[in-house]
C-alpha positions as CSV (number, residue, x, y, z in Angstrom):
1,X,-89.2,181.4,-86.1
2,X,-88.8,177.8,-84.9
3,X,-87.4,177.2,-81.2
4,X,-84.7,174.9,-80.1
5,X,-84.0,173.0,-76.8
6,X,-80.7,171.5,-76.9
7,X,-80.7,167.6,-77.5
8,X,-78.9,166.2,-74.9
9,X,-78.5,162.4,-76.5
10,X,-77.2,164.1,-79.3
11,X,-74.3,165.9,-77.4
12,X,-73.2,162.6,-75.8
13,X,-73.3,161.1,-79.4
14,X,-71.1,163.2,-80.4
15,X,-68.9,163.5,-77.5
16,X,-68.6,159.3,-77.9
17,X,-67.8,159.4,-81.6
18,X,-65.1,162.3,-81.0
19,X,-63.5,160.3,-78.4
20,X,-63.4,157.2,-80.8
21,X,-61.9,159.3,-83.8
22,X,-64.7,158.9,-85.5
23,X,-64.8,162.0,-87.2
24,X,-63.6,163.8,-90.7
25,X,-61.7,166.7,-90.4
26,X,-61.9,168.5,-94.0
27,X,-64.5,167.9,-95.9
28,X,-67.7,170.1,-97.9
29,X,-70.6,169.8,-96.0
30,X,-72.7,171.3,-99.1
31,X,-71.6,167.7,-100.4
32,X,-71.5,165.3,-97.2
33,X,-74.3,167.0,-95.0
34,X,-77.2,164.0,-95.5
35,X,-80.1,164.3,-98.2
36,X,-83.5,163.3,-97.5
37,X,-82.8,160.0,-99.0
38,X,-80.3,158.8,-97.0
39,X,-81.9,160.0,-93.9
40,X,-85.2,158.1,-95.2
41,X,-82.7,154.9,-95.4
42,X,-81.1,155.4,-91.7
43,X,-84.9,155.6,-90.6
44,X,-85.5,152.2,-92.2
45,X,-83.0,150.5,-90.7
46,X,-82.5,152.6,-87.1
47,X,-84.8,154.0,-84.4
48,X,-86.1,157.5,-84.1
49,X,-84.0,157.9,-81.4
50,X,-80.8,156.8,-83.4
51,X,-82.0,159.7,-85.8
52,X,-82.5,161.8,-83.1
53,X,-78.6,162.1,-81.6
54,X,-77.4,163.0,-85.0
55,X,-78.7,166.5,-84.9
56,X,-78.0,169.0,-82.0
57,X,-81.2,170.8,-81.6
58,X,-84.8,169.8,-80.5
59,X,-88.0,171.6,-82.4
60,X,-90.0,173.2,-79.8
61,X,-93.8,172.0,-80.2
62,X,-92.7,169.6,-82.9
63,X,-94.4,166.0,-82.1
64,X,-91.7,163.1,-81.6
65,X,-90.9,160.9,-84.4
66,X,-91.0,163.3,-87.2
67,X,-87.8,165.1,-89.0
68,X,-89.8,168.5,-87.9
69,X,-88.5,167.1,-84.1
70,X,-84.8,167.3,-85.3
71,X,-82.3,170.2,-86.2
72,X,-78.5,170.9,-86.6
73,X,-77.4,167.9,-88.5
74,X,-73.6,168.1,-87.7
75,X,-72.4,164.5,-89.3
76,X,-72.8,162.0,-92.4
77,X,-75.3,159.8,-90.0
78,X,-71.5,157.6,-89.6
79,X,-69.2,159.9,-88.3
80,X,-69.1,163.7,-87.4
81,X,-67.9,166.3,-89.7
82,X,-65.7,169.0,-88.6
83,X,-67.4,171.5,-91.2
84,X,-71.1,170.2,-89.9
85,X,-70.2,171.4,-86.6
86,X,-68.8,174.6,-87.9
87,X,-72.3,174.7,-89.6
88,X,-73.9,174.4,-87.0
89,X,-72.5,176.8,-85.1
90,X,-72.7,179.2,-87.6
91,X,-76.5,178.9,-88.6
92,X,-77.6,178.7,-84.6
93,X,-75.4,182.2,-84.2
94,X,-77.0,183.4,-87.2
95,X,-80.5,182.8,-85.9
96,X,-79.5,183.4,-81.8
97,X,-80.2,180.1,-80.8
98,X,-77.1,180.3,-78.3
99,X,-77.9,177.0,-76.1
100,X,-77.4,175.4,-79.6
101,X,-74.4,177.4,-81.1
102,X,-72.5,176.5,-77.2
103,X,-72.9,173.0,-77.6
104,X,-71.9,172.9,-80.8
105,X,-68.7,175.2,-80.2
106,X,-68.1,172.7,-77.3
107,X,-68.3,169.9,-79.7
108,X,-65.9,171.4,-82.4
109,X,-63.2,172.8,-79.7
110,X,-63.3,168.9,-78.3
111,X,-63.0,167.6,-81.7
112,X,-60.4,170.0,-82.4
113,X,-58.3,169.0,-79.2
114,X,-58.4,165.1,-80.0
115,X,-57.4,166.1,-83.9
116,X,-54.5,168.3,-82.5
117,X,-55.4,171.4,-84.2
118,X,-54.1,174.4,-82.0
């Protein structure tokens, strides 16, 4: 089973988008979570790095500028999703990759605060 070091870009990311209501508060991420094409089309147009802070978790061992680097996709690559975050926590509970599922939970209780959901 794959590792995971915590990406910190991709916490600030977050944290900046949250802060700037950038964010969608119902929605299926089955449907919204991004497909292998639009990823290949952010990675035409943006950095590795850009790529990078849209996913929570780093791949141990997994060589820079790859998707093998990136894990825990928690928004649209525009805006975070509410339900990508709940995702996330859920599937880095599910596999005990708790450094992962805390920033995540972090991320959603923020989220949750600015939204005004009690």
């Amino acid at each position: 089973m794959a590792t995971y070091d915590v990406n910190p870009a991709a916490v600030a990311h977050a944290r900046r988008l949250i802060d700037a209501r950038q964010y969608v508060l119902d929605s299926d991420w089955g449907e919204v979570q991004p497909r292998a094409d639009a990823e290949n089309a952010y990675l035409e147009r943006h950095s590795w790095d850009d790529y990078g802070e849209w996913h929570l978790g780093l791949t141990q061992g997994a060589n820079d500028g790859t998707k093998a680097r990136y894990a825990f996709v928690y928004g649209d690559l525009r805006r975070v999703h509410r339900s990508g975050l709940i995702a996330c926590v859920y599937r880095a509970s599910e596999w005990r990759h708790k450094a992962v599922e805390l920033a995540a939970h972090d991320l959603l209780q923020r989220l949750d605060q600015m939204a005004g959901i009690d």
